[in-house]
PyMOL Python script that loads the backbone (N, CA, C, O; Angstrom):
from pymol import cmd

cmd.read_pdbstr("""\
ATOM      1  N   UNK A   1       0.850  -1.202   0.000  1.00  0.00           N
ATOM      2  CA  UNK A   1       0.000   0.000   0.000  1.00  0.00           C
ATOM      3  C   UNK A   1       0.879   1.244   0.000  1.00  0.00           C
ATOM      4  O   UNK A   1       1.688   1.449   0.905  1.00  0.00           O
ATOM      5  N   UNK A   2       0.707   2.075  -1.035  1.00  0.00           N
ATOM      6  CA  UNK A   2       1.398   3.675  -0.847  1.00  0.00           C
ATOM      7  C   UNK A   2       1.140   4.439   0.131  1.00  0.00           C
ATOM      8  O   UNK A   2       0.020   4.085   0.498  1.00  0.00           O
ATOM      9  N   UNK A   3       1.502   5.313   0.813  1.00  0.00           N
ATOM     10  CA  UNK A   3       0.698   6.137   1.290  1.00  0.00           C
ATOM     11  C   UNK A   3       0.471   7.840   0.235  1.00  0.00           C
ATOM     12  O   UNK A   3       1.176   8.316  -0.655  1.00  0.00           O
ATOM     13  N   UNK A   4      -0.428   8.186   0.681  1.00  0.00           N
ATOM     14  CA  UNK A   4      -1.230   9.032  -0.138  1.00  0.00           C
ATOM     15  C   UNK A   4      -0.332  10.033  -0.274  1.00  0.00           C
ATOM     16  O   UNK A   4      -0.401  10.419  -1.441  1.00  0.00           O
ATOM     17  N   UNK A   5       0.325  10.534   0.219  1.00  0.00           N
ATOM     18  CA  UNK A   5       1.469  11.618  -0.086  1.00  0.00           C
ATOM     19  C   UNK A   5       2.321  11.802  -0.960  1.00  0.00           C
ATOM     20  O   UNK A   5       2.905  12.800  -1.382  1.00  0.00           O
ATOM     21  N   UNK A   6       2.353   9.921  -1.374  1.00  0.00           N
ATOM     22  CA  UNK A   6       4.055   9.725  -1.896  1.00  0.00           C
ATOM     23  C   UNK A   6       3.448  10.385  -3.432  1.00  0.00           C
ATOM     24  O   UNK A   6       2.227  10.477  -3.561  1.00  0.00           O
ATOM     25  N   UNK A   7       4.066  10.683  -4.195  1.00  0.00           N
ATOM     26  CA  UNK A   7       4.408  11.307  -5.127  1.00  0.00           C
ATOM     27  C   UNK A   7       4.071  10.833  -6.664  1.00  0.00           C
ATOM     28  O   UNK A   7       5.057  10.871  -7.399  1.00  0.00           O
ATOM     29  N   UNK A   8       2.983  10.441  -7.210  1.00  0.00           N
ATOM     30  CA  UNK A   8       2.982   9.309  -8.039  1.00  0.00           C
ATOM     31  C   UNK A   8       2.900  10.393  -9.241  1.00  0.00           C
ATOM     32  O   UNK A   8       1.937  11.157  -9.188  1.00  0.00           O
ATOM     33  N   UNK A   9       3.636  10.514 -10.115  1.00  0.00           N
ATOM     34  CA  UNK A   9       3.497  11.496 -11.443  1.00  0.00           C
ATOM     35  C   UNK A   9       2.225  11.164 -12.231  1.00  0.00           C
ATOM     36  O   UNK A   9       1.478  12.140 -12.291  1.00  0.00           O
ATOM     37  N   UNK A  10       1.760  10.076 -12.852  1.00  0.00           N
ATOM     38  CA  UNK A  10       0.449   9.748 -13.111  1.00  0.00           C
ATOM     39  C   UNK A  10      -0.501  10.624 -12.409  1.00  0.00           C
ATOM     40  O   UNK A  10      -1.162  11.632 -12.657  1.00  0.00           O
ATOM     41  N   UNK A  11      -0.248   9.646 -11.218  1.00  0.00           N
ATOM     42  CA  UNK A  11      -1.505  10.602 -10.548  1.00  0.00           C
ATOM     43  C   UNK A  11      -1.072  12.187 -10.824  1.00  0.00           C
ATOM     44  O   UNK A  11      -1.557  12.754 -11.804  1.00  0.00           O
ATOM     45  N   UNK A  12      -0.297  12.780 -10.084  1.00  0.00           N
ATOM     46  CA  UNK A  12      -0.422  14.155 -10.292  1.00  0.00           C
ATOM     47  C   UNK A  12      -0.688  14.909 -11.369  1.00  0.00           C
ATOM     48  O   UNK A  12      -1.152  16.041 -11.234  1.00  0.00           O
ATOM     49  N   UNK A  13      -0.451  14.426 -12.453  1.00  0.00           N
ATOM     50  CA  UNK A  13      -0.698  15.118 -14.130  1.00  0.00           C
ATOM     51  C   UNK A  13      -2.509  15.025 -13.783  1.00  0.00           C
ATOM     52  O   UNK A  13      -3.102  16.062 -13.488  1.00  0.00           O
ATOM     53  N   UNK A  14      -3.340  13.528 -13.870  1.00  0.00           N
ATOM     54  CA  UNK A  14      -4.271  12.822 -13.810  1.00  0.00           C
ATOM     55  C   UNK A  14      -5.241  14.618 -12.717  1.00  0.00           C
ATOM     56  O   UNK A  14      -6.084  15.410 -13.137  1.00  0.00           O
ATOM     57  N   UNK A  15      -4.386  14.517 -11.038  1.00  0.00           N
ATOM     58  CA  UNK A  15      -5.104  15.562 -10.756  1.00  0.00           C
ATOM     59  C   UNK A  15      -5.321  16.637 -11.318  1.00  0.00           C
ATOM     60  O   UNK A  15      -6.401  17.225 -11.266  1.00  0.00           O
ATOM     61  N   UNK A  16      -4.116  17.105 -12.047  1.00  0.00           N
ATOM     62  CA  UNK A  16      -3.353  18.684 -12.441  1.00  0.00           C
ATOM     63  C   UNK A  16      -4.099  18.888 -13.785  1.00  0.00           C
ATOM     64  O   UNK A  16      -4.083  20.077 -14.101  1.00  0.00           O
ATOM     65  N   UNK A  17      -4.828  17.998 -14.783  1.00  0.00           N
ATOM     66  CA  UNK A  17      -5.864  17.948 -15.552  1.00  0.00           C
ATOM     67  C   UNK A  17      -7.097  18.215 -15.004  1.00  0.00           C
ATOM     68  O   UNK A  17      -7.973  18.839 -15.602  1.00  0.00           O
ATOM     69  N   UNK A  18      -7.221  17.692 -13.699  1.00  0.00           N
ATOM     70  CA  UNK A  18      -9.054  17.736 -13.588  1.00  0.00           C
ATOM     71  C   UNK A  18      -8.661  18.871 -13.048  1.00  0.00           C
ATOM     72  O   UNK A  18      -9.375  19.622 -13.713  1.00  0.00           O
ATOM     73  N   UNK A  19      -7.949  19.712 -12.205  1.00  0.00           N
ATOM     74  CA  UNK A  19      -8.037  21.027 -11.203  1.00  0.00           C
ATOM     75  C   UNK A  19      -7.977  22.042 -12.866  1.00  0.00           C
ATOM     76  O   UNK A  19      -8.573  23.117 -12.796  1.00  0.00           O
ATOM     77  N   UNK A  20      -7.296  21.709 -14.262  1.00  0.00           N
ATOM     78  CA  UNK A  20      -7.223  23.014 -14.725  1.00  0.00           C
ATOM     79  C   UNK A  20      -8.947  22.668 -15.648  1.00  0.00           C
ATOM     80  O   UNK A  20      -9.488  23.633 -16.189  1.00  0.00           O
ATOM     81  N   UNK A  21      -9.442  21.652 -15.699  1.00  0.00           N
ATOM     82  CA  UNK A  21     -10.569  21.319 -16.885  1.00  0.00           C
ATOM     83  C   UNK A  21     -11.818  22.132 -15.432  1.00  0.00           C
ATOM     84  O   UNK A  21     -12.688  22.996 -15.544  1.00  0.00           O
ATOM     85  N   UNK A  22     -11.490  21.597 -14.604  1.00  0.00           N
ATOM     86  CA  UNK A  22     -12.952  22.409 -13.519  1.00  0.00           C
ATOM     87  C   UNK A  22     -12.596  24.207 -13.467  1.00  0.00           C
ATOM     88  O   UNK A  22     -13.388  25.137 -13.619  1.00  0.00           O
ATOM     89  N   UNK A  23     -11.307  24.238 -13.231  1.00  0.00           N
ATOM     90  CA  UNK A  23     -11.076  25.752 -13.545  1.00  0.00           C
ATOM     91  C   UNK A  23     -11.473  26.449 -15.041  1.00  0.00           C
ATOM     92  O   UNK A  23     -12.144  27.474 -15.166  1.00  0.00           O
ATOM     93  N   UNK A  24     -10.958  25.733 -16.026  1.00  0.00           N
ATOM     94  CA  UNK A  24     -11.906  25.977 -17.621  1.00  0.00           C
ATOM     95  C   UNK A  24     -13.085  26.163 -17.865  1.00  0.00           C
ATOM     96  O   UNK A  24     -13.583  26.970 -18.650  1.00  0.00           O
ATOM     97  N   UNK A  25     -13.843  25.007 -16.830  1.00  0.00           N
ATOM     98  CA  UNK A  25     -15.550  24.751 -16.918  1.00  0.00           C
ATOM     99  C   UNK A  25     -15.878  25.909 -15.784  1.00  0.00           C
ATOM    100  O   UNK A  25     -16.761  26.748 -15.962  1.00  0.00           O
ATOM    101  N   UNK A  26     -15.294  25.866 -14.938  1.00  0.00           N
ATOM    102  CA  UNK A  26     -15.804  27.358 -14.007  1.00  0.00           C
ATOM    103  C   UNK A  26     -15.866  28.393 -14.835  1.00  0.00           C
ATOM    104  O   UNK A  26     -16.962  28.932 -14.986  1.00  0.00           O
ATOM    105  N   UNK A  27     -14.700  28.897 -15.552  1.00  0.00           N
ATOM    106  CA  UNK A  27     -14.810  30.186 -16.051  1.00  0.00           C
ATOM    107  C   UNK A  27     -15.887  30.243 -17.646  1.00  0.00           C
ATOM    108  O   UNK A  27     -16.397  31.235 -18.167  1.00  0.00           O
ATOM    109  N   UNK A  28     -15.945  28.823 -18.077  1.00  0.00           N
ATOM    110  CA  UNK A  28     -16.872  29.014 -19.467  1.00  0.00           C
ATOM    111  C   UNK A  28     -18.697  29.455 -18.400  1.00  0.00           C
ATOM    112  O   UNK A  28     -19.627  30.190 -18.732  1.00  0.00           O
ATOM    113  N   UNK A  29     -18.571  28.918 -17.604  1.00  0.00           N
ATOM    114  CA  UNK A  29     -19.761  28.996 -16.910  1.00  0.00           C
ATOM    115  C   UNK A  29     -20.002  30.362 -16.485  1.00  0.00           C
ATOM    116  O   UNK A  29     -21.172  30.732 -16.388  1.00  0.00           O
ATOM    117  N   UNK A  30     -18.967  31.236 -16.194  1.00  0.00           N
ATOM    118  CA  UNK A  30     -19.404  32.547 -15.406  1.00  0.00           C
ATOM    119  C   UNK A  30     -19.466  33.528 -16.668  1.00  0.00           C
ATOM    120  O   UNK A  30     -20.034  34.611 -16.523  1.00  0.00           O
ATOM    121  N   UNK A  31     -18.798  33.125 -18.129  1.00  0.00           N
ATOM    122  CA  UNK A  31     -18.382  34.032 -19.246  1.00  0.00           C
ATOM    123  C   UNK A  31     -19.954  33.856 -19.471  1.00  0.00           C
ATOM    124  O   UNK A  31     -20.724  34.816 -19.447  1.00  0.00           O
ATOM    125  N   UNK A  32     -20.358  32.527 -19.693  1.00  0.00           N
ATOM    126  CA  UNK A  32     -21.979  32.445 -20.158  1.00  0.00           C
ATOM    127  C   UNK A  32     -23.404  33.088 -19.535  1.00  0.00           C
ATOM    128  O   UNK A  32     -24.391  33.460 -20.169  1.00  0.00           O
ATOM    129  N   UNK A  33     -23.144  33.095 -17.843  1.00  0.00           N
ATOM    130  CA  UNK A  33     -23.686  33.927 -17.391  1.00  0.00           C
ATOM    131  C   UNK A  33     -23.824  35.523 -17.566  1.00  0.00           C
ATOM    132  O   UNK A  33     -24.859  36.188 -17.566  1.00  0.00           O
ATOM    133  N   UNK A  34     -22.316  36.006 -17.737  1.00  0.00           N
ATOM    134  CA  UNK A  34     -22.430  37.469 -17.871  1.00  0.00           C
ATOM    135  C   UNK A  34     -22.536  37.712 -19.352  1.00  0.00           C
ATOM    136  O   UNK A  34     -22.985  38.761 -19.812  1.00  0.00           O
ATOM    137  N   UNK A  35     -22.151  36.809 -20.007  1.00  0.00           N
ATOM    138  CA  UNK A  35     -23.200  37.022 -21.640  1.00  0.00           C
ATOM    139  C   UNK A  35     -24.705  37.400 -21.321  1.00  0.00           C
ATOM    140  O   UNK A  35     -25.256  38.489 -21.481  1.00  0.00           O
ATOM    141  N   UNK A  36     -25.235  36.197 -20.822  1.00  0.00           N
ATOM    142  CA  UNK A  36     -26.783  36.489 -20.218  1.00  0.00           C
ATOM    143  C   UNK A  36     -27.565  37.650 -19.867  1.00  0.00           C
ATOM    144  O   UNK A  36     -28.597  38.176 -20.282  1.00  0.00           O
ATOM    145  N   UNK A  37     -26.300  37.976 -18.512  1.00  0.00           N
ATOM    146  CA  UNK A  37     -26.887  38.912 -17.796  1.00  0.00           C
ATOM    147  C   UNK A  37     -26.555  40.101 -18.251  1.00  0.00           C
ATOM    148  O   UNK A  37     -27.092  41.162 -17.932  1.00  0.00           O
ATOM    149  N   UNK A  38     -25.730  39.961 -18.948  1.00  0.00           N
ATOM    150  CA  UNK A  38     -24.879  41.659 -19.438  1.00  0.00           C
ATOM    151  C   UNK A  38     -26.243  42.372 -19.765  1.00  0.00           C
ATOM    152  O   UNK A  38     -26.745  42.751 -18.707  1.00  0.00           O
ATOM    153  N   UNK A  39     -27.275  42.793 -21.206  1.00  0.00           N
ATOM    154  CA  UNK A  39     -27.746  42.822 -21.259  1.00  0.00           C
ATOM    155  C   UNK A  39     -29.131  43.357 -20.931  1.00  0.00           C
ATOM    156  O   UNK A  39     -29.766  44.229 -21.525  1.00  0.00           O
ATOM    157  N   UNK A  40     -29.514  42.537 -19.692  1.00  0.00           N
ATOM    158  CA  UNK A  40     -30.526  42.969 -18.864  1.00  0.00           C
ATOM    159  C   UNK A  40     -30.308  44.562 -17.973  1.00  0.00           C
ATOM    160  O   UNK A  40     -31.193  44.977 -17.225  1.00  0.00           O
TER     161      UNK A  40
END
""", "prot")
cmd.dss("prot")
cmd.show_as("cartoon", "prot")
cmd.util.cbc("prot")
cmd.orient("prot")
């Protein structure tokens, strides 16, 4: 068993993809809102 700290490059790319694709999908989400709302 590893422990969770140790250093696995897989994994870290694996995280370092989902933290920048939720940061991408956050910001397409707030650009779409203030498209929306701009507007009003």
């Amino acid at each position: 068993m590893q422990p969770v700290l140790d250093p696995n490059p897989q994994n870290g790319q694996k995280k370092l993809l989902a933290v920048l694709g939720a940061m991408l999908a956050i910001g397409v989400v707030i650009a779409v809102i203030a498209t929306i709302a701009a507007p009003s």
